[in-house]
PAKERO-937775 format. One record per residue: residue number from 1; residue in one letter; y, z, x of N, C-alpha, C, CB in turn. Coordinates in Angstrom, 2 decimals. Glycine has a CB too. Layout:
N
{NUM,"a",{Y,Z,X},{Y,Z,X},{Y,Z,X},{Y,Z,X}};
...
***
This chain:
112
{1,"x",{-1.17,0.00,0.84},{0.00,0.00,0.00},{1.24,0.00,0.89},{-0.01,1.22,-0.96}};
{2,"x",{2.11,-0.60,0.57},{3.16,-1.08,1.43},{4.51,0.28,1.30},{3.67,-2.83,0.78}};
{3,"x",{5.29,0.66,2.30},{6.38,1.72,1.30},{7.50,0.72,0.48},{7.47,2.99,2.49}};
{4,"x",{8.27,1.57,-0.07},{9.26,0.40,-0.83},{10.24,-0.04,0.00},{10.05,0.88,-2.14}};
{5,"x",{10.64,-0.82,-0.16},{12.14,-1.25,0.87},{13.30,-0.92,0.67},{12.51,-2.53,0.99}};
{6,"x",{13.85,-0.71,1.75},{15.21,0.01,1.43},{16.08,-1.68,1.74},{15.69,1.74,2.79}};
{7,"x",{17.33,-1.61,1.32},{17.94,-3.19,1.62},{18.62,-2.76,3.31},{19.55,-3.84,0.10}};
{8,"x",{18.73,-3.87,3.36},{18.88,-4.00,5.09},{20.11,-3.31,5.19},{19.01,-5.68,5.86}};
{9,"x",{21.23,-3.39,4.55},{22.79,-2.67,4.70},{22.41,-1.68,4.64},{23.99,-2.83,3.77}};
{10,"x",{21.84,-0.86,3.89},{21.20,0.30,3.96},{21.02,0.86,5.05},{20.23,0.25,3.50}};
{11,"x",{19.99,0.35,5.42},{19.06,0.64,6.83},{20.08,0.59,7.82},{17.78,-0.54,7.23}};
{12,"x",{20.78,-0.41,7.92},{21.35,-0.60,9.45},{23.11,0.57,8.77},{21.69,-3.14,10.10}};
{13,"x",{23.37,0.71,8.30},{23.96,2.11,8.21},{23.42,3.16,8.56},{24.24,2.43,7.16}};
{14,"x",{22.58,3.14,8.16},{21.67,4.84,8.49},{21.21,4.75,10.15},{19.75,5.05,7.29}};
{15,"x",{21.28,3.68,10.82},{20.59,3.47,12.47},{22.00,3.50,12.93},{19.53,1.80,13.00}};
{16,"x",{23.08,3.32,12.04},{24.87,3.66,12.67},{24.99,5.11,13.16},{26.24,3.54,11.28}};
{17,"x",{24.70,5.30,11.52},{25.24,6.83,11.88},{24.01,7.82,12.47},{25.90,7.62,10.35}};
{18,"x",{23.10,7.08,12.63},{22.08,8.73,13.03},{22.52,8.35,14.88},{19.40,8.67,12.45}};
{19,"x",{22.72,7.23,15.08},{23.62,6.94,16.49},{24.72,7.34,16.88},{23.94,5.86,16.68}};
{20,"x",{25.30,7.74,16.27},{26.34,8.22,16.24},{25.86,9.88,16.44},{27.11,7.71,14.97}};
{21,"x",{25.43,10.53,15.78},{24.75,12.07,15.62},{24.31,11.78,17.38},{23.05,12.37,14.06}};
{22,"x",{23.24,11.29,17.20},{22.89,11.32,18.60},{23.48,10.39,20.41},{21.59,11.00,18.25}};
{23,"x",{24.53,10.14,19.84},{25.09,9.95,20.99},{24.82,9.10,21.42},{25.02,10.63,21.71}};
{24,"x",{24.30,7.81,20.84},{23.93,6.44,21.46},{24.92,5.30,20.95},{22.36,6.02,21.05}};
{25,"x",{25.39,4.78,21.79},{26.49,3.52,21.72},{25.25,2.51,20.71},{27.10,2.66,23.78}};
{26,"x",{26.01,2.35,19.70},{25.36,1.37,18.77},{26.36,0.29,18.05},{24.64,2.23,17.65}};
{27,"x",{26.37,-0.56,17.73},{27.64,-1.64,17.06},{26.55,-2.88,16.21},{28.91,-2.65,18.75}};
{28,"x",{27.30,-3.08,15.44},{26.71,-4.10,14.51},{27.47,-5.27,14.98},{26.88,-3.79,12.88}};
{29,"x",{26.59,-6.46,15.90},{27.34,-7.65,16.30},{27.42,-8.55,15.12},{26.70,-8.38,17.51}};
{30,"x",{26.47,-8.77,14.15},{26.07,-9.71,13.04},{25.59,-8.98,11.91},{25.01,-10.69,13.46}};
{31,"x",{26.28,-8.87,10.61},{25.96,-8.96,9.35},{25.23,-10.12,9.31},{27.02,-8.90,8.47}};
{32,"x",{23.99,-9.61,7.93},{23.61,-10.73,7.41},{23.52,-10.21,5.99},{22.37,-11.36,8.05}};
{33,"x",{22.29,-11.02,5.47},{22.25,-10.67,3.93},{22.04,-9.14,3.94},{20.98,-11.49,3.04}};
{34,"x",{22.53,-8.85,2.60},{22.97,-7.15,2.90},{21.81,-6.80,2.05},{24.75,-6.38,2.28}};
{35,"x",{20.87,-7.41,1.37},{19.97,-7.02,0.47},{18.77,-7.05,1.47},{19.90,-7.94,-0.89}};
{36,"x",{18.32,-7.96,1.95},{17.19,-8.85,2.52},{16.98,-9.27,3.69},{17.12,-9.83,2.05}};
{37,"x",{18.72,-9.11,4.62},{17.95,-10.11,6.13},{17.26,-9.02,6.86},{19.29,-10.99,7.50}};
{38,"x",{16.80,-9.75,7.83},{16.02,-9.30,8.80},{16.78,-8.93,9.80},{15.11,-10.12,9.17}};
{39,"x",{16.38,-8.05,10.85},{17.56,-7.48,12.11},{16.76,-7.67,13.16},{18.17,-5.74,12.11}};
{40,"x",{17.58,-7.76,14.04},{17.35,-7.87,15.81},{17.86,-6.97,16.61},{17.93,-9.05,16.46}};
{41,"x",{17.41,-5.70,17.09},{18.35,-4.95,17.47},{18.28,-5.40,19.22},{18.06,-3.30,16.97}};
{42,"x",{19.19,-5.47,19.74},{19.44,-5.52,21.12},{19.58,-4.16,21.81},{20.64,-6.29,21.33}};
{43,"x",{18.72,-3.80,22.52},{18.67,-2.65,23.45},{19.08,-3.24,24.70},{17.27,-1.93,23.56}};
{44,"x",{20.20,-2.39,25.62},{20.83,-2.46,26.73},{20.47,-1.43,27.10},{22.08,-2.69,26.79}};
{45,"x",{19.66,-1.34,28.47},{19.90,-0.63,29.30},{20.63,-0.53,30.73},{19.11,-0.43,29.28}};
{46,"x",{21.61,0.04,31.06},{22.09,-0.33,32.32},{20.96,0.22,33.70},{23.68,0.39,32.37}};
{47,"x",{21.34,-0.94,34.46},{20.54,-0.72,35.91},{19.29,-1.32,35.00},{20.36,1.20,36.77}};
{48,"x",{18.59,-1.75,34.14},{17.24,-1.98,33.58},{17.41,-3.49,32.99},{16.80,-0.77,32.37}};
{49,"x",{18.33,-3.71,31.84},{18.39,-4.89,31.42},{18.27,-4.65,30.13},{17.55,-5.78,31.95}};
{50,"x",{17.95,-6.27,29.28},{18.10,-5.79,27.58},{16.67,-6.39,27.39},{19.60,-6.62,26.37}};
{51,"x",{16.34,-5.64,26.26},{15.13,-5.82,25.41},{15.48,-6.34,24.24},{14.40,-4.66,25.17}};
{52,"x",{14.94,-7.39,23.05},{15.27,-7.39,21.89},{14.18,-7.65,21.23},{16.22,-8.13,21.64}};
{53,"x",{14.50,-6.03,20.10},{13.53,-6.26,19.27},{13.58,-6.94,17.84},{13.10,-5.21,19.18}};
{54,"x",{12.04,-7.68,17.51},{12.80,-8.61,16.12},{11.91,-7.47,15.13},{12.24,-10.92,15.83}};
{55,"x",{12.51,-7.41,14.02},{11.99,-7.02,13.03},{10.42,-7.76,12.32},{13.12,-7.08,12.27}};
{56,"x",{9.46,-6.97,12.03},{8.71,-7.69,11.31},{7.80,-6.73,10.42},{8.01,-8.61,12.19}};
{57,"x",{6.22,-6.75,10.21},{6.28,-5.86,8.53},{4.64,-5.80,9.82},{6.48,-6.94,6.04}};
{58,"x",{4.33,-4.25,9.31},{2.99,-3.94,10.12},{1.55,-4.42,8.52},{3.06,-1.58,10.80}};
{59,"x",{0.92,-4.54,9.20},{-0.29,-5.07,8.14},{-0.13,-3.77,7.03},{-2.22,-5.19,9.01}};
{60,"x",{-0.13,-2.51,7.01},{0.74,-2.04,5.69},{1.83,-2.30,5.08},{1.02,-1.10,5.71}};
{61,"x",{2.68,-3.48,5.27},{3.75,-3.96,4.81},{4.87,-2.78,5.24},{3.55,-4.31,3.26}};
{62,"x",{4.63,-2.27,6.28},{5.60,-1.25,6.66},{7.06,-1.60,7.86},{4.58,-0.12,7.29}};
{63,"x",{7.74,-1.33,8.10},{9.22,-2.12,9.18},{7.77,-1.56,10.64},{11.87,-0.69,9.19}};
{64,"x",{7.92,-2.69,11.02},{7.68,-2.44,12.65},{8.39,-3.50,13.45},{6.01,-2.51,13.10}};
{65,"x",{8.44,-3.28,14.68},{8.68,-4.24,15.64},{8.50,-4.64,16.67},{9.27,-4.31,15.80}};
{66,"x",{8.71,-5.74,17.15},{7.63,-6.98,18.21},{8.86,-7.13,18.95},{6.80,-8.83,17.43}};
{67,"x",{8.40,-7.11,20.70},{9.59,-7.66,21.78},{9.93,-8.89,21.94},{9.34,-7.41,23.06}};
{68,"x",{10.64,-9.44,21.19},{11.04,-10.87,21.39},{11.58,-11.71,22.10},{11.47,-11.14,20.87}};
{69,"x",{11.71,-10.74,23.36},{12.05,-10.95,24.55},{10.63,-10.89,25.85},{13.21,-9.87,24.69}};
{70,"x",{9.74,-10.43,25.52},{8.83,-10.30,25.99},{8.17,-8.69,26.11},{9.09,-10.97,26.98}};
{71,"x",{7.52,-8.59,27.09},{7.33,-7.01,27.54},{8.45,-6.48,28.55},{5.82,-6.81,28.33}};
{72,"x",{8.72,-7.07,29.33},{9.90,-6.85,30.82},{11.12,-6.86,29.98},{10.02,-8.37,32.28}};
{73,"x",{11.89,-6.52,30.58},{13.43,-6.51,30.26},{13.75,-7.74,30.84},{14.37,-5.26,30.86}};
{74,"x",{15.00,-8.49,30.16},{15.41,-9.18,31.05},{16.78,-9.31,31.06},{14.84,-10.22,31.01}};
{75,"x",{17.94,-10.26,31.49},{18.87,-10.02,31.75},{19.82,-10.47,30.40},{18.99,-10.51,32.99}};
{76,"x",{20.81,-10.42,29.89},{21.90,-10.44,29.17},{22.11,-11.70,28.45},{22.93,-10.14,29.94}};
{77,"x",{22.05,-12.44,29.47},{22.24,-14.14,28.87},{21.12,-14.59,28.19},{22.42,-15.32,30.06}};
{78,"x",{19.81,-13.91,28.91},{18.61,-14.92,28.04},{18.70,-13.78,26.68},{16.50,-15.10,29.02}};
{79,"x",{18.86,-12.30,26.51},{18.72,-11.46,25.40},{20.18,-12.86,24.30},{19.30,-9.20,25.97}};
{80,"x",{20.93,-13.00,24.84},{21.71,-13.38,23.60},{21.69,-14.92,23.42},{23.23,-12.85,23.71}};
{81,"x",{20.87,-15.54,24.43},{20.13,-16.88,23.96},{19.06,-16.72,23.48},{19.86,-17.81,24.85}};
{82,"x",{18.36,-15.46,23.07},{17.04,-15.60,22.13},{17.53,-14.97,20.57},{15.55,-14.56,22.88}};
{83,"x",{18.50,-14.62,20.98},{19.52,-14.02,19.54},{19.92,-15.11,19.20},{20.92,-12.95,19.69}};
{84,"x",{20.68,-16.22,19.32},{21.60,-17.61,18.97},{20.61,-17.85,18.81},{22.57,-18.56,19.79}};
{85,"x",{19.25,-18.49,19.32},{18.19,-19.50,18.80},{17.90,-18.78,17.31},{16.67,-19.62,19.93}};
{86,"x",{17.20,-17.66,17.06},{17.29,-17.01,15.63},{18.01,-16.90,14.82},{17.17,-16.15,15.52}};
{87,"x",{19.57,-16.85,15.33},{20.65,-16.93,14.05},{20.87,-18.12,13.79},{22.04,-16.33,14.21}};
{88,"x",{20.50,-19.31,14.06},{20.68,-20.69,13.88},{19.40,-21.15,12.58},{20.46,-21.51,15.56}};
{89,"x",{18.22,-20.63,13.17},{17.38,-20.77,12.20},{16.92,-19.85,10.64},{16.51,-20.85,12.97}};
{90,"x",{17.79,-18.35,11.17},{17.81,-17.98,10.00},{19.57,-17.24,9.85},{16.41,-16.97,9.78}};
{91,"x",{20.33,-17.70,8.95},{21.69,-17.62,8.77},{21.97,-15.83,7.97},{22.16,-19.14,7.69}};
{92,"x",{20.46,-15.10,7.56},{20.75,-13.92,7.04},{20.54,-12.70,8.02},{20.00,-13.81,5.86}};
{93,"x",{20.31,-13.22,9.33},{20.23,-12.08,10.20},{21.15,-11.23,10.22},{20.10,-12.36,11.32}};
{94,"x",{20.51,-10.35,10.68},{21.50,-9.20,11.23},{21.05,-9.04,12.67},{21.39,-7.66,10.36}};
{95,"x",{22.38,-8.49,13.56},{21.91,-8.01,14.83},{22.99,-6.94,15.24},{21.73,-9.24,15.92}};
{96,"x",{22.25,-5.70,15.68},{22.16,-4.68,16.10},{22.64,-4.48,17.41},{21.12,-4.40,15.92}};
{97,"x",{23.62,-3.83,18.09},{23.47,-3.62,19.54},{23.41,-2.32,19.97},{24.48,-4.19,20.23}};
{98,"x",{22.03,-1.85,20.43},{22.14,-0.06,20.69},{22.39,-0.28,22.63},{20.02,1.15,20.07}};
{99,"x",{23.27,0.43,23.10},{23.66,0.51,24.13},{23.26,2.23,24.88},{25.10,0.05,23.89}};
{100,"x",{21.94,2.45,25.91},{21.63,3.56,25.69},{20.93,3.25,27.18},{20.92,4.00,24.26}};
{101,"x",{20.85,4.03,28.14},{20.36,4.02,29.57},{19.17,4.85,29.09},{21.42,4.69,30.90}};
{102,"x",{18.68,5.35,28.72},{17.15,5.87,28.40},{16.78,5.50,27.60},{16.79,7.01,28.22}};
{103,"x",{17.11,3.99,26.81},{16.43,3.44,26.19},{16.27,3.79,24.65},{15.52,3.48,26.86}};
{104,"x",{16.90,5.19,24.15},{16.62,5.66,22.53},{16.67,5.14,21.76},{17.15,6.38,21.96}};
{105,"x",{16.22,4.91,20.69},{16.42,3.97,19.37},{17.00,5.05,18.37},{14.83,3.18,18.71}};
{106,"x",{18.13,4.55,17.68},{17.94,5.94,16.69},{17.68,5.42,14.70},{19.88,7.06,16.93}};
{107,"x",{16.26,4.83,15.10},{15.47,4.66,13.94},{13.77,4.81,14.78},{15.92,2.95,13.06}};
{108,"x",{13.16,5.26,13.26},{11.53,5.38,13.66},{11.20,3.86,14.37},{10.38,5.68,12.03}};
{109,"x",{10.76,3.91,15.54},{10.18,2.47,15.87},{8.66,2.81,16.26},{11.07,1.63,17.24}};
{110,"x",{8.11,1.64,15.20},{6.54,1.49,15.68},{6.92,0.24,16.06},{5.12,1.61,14.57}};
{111,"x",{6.83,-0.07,16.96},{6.79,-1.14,18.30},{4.95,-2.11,18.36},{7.05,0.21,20.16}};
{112,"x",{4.73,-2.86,18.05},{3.58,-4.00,17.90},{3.80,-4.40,19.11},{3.64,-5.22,16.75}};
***
C-alpha cells in the first residue's frame, strides 16, 4: 500500500523550513507544478562536490531517491547540466539546492 501524497509545494516547504531549524543552507532554484512535479534536490558539498538527487517512488509507492549524478560526486557544471537536461524534458520540475559540508538532507531520504 502506497502512503498518500502530500503535493510537491507542500513538501518542498516543509524541506525549507526544517532547513532552516537545522541550519542547512537550502534555496529553491526552480518551482514547478505545485500539485505534482517532481524535485531534484542538488546537494553541495564544499571541498567534496555536488550530488543530485532525482526523485522517484520505492516499489511501495513511497518518495525515495536515486543519484542522478551517479555514485561519486562530481563537479558543479556537470550537477547543473544534468539539471537543464531534465528541466527541458519535464517543464514541472522542481529543483532544490541544499548547501551543507556534511552532506545533511533535511527530509527523510531513502536513497535507491
Amino acid at each position: 500500500m502506497s502512503e498518500p501524497r502530500l503535493k510537491t509545494s507542500l513538501w518542498v516547504q516543509a524541506c525549507v523550513r526544517r532547513a532552516n531549524v537545522e541550519n542547512i543552507g537550502c534555496m529553491v532554484l526552480r518551482k514547478g507544478d505545485p500539485d505534482g512535479g517532481a524535485v531534484l534536490v542538488k546537494l553541495l558539498q564544499a571541498g567534496t562536490g555536488c550530488t543530485v538527487l532525482a526523485e522517484t517512488r520505492a516499489p511501495d509507492g513511497g518518495r525515495a531517491w536515486v543519484r542522478g549524478t551517479g555514485a561519486a560526486p562530481v563537479d558543479e557544471a556537470a550537477a547543473d547540466a544534468y539539471i537543464e537536461r531534465n528541466r527541458r524534458i519535464d517543464p514541472d520540475l522542481w529543483v532544490v539546492e541544499i548547501d551543507d559540508r556534511a552532506g545533511r538532507l533535511p527530509f527523510d531520504a531513502r536513497i535507491l
